[in-house]
N, C-alpha and C positions, 0 to 999 in steps of 0.2 A: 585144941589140936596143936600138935607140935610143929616143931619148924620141918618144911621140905628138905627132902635131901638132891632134890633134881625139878628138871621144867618138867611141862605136859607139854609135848606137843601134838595139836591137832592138825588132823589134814583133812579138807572136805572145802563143801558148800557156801561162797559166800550171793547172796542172794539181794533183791529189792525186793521188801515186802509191800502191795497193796492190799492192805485191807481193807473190808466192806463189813459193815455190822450189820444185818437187817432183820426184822421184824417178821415171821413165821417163812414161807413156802415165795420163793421168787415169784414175779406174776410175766409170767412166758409173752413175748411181742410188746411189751409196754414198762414204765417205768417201777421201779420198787425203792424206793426211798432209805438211804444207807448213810451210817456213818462211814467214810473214807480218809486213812489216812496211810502215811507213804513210808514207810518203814525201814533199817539194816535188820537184814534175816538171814535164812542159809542156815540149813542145822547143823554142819561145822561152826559156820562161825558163832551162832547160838550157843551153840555146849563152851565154845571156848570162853566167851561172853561168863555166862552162868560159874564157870570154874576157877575164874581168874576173882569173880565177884566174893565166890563161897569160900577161897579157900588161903593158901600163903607163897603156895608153887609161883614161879613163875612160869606164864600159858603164850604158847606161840601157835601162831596159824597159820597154813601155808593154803592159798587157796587164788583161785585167777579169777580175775575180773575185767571187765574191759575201760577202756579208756574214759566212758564217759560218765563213771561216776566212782572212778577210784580214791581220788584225794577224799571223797564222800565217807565213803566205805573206811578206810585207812582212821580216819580222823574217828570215828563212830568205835570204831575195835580199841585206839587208844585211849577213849573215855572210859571204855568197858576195864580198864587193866590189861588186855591182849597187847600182846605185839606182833604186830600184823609184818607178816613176810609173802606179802600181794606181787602176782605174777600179772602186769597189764595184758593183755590179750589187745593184738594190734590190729585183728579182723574184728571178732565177735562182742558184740555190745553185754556189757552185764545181766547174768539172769533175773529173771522176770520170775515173781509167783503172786498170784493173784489170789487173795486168801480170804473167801465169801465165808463169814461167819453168821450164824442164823444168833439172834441173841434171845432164843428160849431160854431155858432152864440148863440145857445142859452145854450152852454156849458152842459146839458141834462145829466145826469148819470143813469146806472143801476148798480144795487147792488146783490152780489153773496153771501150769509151770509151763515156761521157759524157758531152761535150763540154762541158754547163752552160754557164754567164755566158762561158768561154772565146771562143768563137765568137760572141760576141752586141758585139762592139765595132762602131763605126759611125763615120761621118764625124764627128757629134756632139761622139767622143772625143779625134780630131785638130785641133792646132794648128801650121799653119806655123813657129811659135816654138817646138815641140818639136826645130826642127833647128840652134836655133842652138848655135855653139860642135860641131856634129855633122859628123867627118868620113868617113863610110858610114854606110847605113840598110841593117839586114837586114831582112827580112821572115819567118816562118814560112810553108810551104805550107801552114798548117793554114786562114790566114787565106779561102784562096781559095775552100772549102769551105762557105761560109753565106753567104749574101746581103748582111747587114749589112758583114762583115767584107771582102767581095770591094768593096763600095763604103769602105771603109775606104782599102782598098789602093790603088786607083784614087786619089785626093786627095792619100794620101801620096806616091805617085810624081809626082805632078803637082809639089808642093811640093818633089823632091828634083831633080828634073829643073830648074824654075825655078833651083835653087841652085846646080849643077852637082856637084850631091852623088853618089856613085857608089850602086847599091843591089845587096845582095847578096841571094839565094833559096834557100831550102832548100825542096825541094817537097814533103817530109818524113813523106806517109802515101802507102805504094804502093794500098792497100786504097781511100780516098776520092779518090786521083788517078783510077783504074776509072773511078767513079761519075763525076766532073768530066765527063770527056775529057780526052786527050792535048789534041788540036787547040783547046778553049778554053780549057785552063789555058796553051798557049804565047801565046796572045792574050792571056792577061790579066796576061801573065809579060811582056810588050813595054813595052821599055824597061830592065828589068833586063840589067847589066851581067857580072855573075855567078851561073852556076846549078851548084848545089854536090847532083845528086843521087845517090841511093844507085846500084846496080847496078839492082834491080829496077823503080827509079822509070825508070831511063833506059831501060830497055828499053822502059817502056810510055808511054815521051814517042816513043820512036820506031819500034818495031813491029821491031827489030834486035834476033838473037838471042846476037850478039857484044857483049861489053862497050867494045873498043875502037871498031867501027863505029857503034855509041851513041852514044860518047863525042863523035865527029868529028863524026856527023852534028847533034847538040846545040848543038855550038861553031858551025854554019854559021846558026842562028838568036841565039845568045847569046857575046858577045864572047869570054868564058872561061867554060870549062866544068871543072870539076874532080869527075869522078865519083870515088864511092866504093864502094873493093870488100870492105871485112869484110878477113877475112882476106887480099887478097890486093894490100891499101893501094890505091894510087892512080892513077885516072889524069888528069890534065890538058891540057884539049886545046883549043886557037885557031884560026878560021881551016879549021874542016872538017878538023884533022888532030890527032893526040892527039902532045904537042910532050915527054910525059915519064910514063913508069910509076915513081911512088912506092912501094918494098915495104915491107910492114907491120912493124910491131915487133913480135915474138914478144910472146906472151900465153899466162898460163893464164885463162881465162875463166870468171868464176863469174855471171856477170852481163850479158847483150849490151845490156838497156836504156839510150840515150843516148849511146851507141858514138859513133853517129854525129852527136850534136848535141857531144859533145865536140872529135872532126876538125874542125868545123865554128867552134867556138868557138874552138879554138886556131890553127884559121886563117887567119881574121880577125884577132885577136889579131897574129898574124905579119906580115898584110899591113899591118897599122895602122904598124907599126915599124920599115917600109920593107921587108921581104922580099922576092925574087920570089915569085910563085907556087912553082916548084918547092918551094924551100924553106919556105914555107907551106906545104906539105901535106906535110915532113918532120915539122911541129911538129904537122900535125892526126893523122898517123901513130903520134908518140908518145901525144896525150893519148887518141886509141881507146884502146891496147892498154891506158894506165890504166884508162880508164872500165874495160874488161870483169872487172877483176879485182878490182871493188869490187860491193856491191849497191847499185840505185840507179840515176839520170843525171844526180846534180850530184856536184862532187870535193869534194872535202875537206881540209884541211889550209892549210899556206901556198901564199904563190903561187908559183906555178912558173919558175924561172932559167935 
């Protein structure tokens, strides 16, 4: 990959993960026996995590948190390579997500959320000059989800659109996409040049019960669409037509949390360094099948070659 010519910066989710590992079907009124550990998560801060790991950009995050586990948070993003541009939140304590993974075969998780200071960012938080030196702006879906945060979004696109800054979206909760709507989260998703969602987001952005008819149909309101299938990688599509299936890297899965803010971070990462697409979601194909085989949704270790 070649040298970047600009940051990424991301704006979304920064979170506390609890996870729970346990062994088949919870047992209802009575104890089930789990591995438990305390995690930085947030699928903003994730993909930034994963991007700054995969790639040579340098990745910034703009995301609020509250006072009592900031310096936490802060410190956790600048091991990752990020640099963290954390908004304390002086009411709301940092979001919570309680993340019960079943550790079958296909290591499967539900998620208990939180949200806290997370979702409470506002215009107030945005600066035009957070784009300078910045060559894409992601967005988290989570953003779209609270009122403050959806007037967040709005200004930021506004200030990236003036720049001719490209923006990328991850629409990131299938569960609060429901509640949104399909129809006014694509309204509030105009202007976004890339939308990077999972299989079952795409379904319910378009009411298609095939992955690749999603995908197409996706690409006919959003320039690039690059869904994401778990297991069975990738697909990318322009123009109302899906122009490439990426397959997955084999995986033993111990862990599915942040799978997909990994794809997603190593992504971008990719496109930042000149890729095409296709091959940007070779590199989001590999960093999945790492994430699953770790606990957790940030990497670890050096950065990735």
């Amino acid at each position: 990959m070649g040298p970047a010519t600009g940051a990424l910066l991301v704006v979304g989710d920064v979170v506390t993960d609890i996870v729970a590992r346990h062994h088949g079907p919870l047992a209802a009124g009575t104890d089930t026996a789990a591995a438990i550990r305390t995690l930085p998560g947030g699928a903003g801060a994730n993909v930034a995590c994963w991007a700054a790991r995969w790639g040579r950009a340098e990745v910034r995050l703009l995301g609020r948190v509250g006072a009592d586990a900031a310096a936490w948070h802060e410190r956790e993003l600048v091991a990752c390579g990020v640099r963290p541009l954390l908004v304390v939140d002086p009411q709301a304590p940092t979001g919570t997500v309680i993340c019960l993974v079943d550790q079958g075969a296909s290591a499967e998780r539900t998620f208990l959320t939180d949200s806290g200071a997370s979702l409470r960012l506002d215009p107030d938080d945005w600066s035009p000059a957070l784009l300078d030196g910045v060559a894409r702006l992601h967005l988290s879906g989570y953003l779209f989800f609270s009122e403050p945060s959806r007037a967040l979004v709005s200004v930021a696109l506004e200030s990236a659109r003036a720049r001719g800054i490209p923006v990328s979206l991850d629409p990131a909760s299938a569960g609060f996409l429901t509640e949104l709507g399909a129809d006014r989260f694509l309204a509030l998703a105009e202007g976004v040049d890339l939308l990077l969602p999972s299989r079952d987001e795409a379904f319910l952005l378009t009411g298609l019960p095939d992955p690749v008819d999603a995908a197409a149909k996706l690409s006919r309101h959003v320039p690039l669409v690059v869904a994401k299938q778990g297991p069975d990688g990738a697909l990318v599509a322009r123009s109302g037509a899906v122009r490439a299936h990426v397959p997955a890297v084999p995986a033993d899965p111990r862990d599915t949390t942040g799978a997909g803010d990994a794809f997603t971070g190593a992504f971008l990462a990719a496109l930042l360094a000149g890729a095409e697409p296709e091959a940007a979601a070779v590199e989001g194909c590999r960093a999945g099948a790492m994430a699953v085989e770790r606990v957790g949704g940030r990497p670890e270790g050096a950065r990735v070659r």
